[in-house]
C-alpha positions in Angstrom: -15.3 -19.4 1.9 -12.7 -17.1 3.4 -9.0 -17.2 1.8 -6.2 -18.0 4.4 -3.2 -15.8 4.9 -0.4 -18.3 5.4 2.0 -15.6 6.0 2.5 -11.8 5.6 5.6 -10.6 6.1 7.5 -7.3 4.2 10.7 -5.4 4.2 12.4 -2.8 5.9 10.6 0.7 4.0 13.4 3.0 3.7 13.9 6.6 2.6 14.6 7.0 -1.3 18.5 6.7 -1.9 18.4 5.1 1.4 19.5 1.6 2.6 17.8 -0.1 0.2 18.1 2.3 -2.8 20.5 -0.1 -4.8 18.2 -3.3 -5.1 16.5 -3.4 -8.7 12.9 -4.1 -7.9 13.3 -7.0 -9.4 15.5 -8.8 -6.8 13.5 -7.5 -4.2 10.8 -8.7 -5.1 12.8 -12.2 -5.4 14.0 -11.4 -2.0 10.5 -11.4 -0.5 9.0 -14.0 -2.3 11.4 -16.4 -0.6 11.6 -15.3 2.7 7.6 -15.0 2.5 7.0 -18.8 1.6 10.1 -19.7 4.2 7.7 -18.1 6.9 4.3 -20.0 5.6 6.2 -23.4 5.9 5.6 -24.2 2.5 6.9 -25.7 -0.7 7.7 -23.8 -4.0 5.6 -26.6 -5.7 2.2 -25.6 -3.9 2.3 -22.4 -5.2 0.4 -21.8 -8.9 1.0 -18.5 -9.4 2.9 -14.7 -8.2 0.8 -11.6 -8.6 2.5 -8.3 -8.5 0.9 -5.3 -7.3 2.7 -2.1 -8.8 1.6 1.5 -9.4 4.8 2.2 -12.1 5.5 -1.1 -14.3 8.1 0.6 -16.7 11.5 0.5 -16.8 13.6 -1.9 -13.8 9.6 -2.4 -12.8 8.1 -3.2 -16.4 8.3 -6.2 -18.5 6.4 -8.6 -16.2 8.6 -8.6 -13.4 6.2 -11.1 -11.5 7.5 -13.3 -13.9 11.5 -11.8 -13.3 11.4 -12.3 -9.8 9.7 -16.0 -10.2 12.7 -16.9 -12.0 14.8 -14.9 -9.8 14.0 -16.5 -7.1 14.9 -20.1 -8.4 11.2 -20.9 -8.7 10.0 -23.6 -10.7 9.9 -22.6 -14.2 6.0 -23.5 -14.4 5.0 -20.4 -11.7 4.0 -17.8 -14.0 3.7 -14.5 -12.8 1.2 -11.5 -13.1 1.6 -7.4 -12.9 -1.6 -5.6 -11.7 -1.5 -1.7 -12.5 -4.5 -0.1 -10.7 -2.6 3.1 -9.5 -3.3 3.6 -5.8 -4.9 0.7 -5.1 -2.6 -1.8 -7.3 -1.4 -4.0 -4.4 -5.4 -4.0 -3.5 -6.3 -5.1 -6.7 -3.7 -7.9 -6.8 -4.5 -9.3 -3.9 -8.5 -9.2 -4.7 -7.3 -11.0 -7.9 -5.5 -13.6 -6.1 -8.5 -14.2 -3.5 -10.8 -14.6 -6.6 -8.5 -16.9 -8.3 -8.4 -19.2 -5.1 -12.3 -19.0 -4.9 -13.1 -20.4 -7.8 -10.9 -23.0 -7.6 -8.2 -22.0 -10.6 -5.7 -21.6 -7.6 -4.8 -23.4 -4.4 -2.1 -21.1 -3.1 -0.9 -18.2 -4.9 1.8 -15.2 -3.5 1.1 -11.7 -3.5 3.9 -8.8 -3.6 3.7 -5.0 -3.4 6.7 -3.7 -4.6 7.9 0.0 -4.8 11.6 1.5 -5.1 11.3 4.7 -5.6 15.0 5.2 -5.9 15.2 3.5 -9.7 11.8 4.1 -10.7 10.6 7.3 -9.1 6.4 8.2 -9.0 4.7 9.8 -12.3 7.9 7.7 -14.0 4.8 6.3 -16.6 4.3 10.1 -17.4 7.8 11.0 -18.1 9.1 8.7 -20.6 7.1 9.9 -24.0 8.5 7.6 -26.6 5.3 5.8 -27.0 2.8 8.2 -26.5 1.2 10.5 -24.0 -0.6 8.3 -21.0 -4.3 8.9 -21.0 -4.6 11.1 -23.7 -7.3 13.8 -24.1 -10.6 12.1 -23.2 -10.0 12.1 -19.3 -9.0 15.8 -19.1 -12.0 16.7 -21.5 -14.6 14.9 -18.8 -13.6 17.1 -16.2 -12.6 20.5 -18.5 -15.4 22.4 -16.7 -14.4 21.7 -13.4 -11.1 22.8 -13.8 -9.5 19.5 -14.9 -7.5 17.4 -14.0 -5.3 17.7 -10.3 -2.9 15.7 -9.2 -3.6 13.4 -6.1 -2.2 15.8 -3.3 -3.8 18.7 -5.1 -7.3 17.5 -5.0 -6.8 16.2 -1.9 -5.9 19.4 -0.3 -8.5 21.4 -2.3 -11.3 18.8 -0.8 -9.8 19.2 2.6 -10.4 23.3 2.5 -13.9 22.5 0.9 -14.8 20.1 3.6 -13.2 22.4 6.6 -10.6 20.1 7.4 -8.0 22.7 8.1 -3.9 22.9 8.4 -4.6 22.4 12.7 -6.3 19.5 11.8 -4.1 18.0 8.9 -0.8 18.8 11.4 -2.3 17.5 14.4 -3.2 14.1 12.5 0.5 13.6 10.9 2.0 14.3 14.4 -0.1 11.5 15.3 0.9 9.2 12.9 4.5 10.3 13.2 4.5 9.5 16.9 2.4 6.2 16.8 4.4 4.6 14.2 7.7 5.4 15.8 6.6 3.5 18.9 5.1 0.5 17.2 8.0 -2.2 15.2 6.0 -4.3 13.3 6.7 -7.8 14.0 5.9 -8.6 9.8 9.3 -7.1 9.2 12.0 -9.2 8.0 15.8 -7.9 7.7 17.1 -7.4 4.1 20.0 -6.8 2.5 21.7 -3.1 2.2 22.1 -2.1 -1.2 22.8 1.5 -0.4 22.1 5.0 -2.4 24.1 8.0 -1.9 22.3 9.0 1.3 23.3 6.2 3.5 26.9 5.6 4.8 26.1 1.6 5.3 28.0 -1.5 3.9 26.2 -3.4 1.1 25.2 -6.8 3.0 24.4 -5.0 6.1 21.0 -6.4 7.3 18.6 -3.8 7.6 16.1 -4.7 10.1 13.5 -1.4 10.7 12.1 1.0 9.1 13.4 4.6 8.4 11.1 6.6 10.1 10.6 10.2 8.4 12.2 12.9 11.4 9.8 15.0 13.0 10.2 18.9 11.6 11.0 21.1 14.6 9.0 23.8 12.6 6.5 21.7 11.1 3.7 24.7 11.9 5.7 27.0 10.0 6.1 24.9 7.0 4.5 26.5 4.0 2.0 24.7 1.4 3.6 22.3 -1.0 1.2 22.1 -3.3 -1.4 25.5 -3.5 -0.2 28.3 -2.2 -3.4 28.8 -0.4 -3.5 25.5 0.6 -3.1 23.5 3.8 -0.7 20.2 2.6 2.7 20.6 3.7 5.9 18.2 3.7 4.7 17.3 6.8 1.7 16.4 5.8 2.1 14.5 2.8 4.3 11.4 2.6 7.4 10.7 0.5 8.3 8.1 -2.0 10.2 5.4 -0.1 11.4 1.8 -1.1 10.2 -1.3 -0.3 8.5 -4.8 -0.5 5.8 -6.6 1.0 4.2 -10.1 0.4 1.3 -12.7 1.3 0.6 -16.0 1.0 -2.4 -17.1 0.4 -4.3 -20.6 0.6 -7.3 -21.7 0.4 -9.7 -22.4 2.9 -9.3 -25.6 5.1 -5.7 -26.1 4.9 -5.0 -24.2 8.0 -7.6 -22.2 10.6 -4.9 -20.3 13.0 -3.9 -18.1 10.5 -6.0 -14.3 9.7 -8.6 -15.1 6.8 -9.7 -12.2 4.4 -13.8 -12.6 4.9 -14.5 -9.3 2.4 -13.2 -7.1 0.1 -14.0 -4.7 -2.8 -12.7 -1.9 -5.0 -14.7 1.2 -6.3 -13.9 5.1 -8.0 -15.6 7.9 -7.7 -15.2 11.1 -9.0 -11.8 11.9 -11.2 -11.6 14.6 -8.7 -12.4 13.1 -5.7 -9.2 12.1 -3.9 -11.0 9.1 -2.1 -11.8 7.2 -5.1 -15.0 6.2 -3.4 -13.5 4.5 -0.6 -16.9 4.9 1.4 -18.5 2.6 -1.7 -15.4 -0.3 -1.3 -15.5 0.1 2.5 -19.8 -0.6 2.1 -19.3 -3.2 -0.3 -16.4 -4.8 1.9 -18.5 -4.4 5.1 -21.4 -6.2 3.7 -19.9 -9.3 1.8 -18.2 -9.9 5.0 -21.7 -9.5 6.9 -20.1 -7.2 9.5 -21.1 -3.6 10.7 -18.0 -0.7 11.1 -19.0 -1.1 14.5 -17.4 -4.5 14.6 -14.2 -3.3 13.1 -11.1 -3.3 16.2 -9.2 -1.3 13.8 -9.0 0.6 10.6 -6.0 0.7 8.7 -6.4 3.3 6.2 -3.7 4.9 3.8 -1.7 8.3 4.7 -0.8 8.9 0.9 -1.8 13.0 2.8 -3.3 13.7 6.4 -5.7 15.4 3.6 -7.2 12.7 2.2 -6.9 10.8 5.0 -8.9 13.0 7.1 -11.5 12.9 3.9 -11.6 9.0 4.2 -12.8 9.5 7.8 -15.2 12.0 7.3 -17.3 10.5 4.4 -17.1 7.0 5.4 -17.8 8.0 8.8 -14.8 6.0 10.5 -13.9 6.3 14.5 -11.0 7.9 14.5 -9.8 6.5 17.4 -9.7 2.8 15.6 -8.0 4.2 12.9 -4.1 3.9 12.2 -3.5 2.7 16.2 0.0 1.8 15.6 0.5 4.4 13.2 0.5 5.4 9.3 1.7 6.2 6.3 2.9 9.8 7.1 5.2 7.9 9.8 7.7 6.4 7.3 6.3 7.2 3.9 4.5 6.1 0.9 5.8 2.8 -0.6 2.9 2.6 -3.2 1.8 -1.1 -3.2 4.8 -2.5 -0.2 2.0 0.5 1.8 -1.2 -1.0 0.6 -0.2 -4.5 1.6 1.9 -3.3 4.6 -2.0 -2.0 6.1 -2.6 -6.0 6.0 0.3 -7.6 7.2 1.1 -5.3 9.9 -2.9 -4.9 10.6 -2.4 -8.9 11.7 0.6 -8.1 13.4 -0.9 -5.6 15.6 -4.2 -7.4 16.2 -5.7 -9.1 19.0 -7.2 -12.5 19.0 -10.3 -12.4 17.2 -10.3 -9.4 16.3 -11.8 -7.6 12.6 -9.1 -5.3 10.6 -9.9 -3.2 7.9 -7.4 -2.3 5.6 -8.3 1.0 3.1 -6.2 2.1 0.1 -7.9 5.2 -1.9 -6.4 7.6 -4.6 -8.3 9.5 -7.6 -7.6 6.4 -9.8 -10.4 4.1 -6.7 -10.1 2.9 -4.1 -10.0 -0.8 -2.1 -11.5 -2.2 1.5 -10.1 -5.7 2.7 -11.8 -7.1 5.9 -10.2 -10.3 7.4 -10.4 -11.9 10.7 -7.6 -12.7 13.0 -6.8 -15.9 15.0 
C-alpha cells in the first residue's frame, strides 16, 4: 500500500548568514513541524513519531534534536523523536524510514523534517571537531589507497565529469539553466518564517521571510576559474553553496485520505567510494520497479544539483531525459540545504505537478544515493 503525503510544506532557503542565519536548528525545526501539521489538518495526538533527516548531527544539530524540536514545539511529551545521518541522502533515508514504519503497521502518521543551517553548523562540521576521535578512521582510505584515495564530493564529481566528457560548456550551460528556471518558478510549498538575521542581511528579526534567496547570476561566470582542481571544470557557478533551511512531510497511512500525492516506490543504494553518484542508477532501478513503472512514465525528474558535475553524471548513467529533469529548476538555483534540498525535490515536485502525474525525486553523494517515486492527485 502506498503512504499518503498529508502535507509537504518547507521554509524560505536562504543564503548562509542570511535571513534566517540566527535560528538554532533546533527551533526551526519546531517551527516547521507546526506549521507542517497546521497544513495537513491534523491533531498533535495522531502523530507517533518525528524523524529528522540531517547530514551534520553535532553541535546546535546533535543530541537528538528530533526529540528537541518535539518538545519545542509543545508536542505531547509521548512523540519521541529520531536523527537519521546518511550523509547526502539523510533526508532520503528518513523519509524511507518513516514509509517503512507506516507499512508495517508500527506507525499511523509520522512527520518527517530535513533540516540544515549552515550558518551555526557549517558542512564537514563532523570532521572538524577532534575531541573524540578522527571520523572514519583508516579502513575507508586504505580500500581505495590505489586509486588515489579518498576525494571529496565536488572533487570526484568533477574528475568523473572530465572522464565521462562532460565538459565546463556543458556544466555552465546546465547551471544557467537551473539558475534561470528556478528564479521563474515560487514554489507554492513555501511557508514564511521568521527573520533571525546573520551579519549579511540588513532585515528586522520577526520580519516574515516569504521566498527564497536565489544565488545572483555571475556576469563572468565563463571566466570563473576551477574551485576545486586546477585542471578541472567545477566552478562557483557550478557548484552550490551551503544555505539554511527546513523542510517537512506528513505522512499517513493509506486510506485516510486519497487526494493527496502517495509515495508508490523508493530505495537507497552506494556505489563506488569514488563514484560521486552513489549508485543513483541502482536506487532509481529499484525505485522504478517496486513502483511497477518504466522512466518513461516519469512527468518529471527531480534530481539533486549538490554540482552541474554530478548532476550531469546522474543523467548520463541512469539514462534520464533531460528535458524532464529539474523543469522548475535546481539546486544550483538557490543552493544546497543538505536534507531541507533532498525533501524540498518532494514537496516542491508535488507542487509543480500536474494531475496524475509520476515525480521522481533523486538525492546521490559518494556516501549513496536515494529514488522516491510518488503519484500526484
Amino acid at each position: 500500500m502506498p503512504v499518503l503525503i498529508a502535507a509537504g510544506i518547507r521554509s524560505p532557503f536562504t543564503h548562509v548568514e542570511g535571513a534566517l542565519a540566527g535560528w538554532h536548528p533546533v527551533d526551526l525545526t519546531a517551527a516547521i513541524l507546526r506549521q507542517a501539521v497546521e497544513t495537513a489538518e491534523t491533531d498533535t495526538d495522531r502523530i507517533d513519531e518525528v524523524f529528522v533527516g540531517c547530514a551534520e548531527p553535532v553541535g546546535a544539530q546533535g543530541a537528538d534534536m528530533a526529540r528537541a524540536a518535539v518538545l519545542a514545539a509543545g508536542w505531547p511529551d509521548r512523540i519521541g523523536g529520531v536523527v537519521v545521518d546518511r550523509a547526502e541522502s539523510s533526508g532520503s533515508a528518513a523519509l524511507h524510514l518513516a514509509c517503512a514504519a507506516i507499512e508495517s503497521g508500527e506507525l499511523e502518521r509520522a512527520v518527517v523534517v530535513g533540516t540544515c543551517v549552515a550558518s551555526v553548523v557549517s558542512p564537514g562540521a563532523s570532521a572538524l571537531a577532534r575531541t573524540y576521535g578522527r571520523p572514519w578512521g583508516d579502513g575507508p582510505a586504505a580500500r581505495v589507497e590505489d586509486e588515489g584515495g579518498l576525494l571529496p564530493a565536488a572533487v570526484a564529481a568533477d574528475r568523473a565529469a572530465s572522464i565521462a566528457g562532460i565538459g565546463r560548456i556543458d556544466q555552465d550551460a546546465w547551471a544557467t539553466g537551473s539558475h534561470d528556471r528556478r528564479g521563474l518558478a515560487q514554489s507554492s510549498a513555501i511557508r514564511p518564517v521568521e527573520a533571525r538575521p546573520g551579519g549579511r542581511v540588513a532585515i528586522q528579526r520577526g520580519t516574515p521571510v516569504t521566498f527564497d534567496d536565489p544565488r545572483p547570476l555571475p556576469p563572468d561566470a565563463a571566466t570563473l576559474p576551477p574551485s576545486f582542481d586546477p585542471d578541472g571544470a567545477v566552478t562557483g557557478f557550478t557548484f552550490a553553496p551551503p544555505i539554511d533551511g527546513a523542510t517537512a512531510l506528513v505522512l499517513a497511512a493509506a486510506g485516510s485520505a486519497q487526494d493527496t500525492p502517495a509515495i508508490i516506490g523508493r530505495a537507497r543504494s552506494a556505489g563506488h567510494p569514488l563514484d560521486p553518484t552513489g549508485g543513483a542508477s541502482s536506487a532509481i532501478d529499484q525505485a522504478l520497479k517496486r513502483a511497477g513503472v518504466t522512466r518513461d512514465d516519469i512527468g518529471r525528474w527531480e534530481v539533486a544539483e549538490t554540482t552541474a558535475a554530478a548532476a550531469l553524471l546522474v543523467c548520463e548513467h541512469a539514462q534520464l531525459d533531460r528535458t524532464r529533469v529539474n523543469i522548475n529548476g535546481g539546486t544550483l538555483g538557490v543552493g544546497d540545504g543538505g536534507a531541507a534540498e533532498e525533501l524540498r525535490l518532494i514537496v516542491d515536485g508535488a507542487a509543480h505537478a500536474e494531475s496524475g502525474e509520476l515525480v521522481a525525486a533523486v538525492a546521490y553523494g559518494p556516501s549513496g544515493a536515494a529514488a522516491t517515486i510518488m503519484r500526484c492527485p
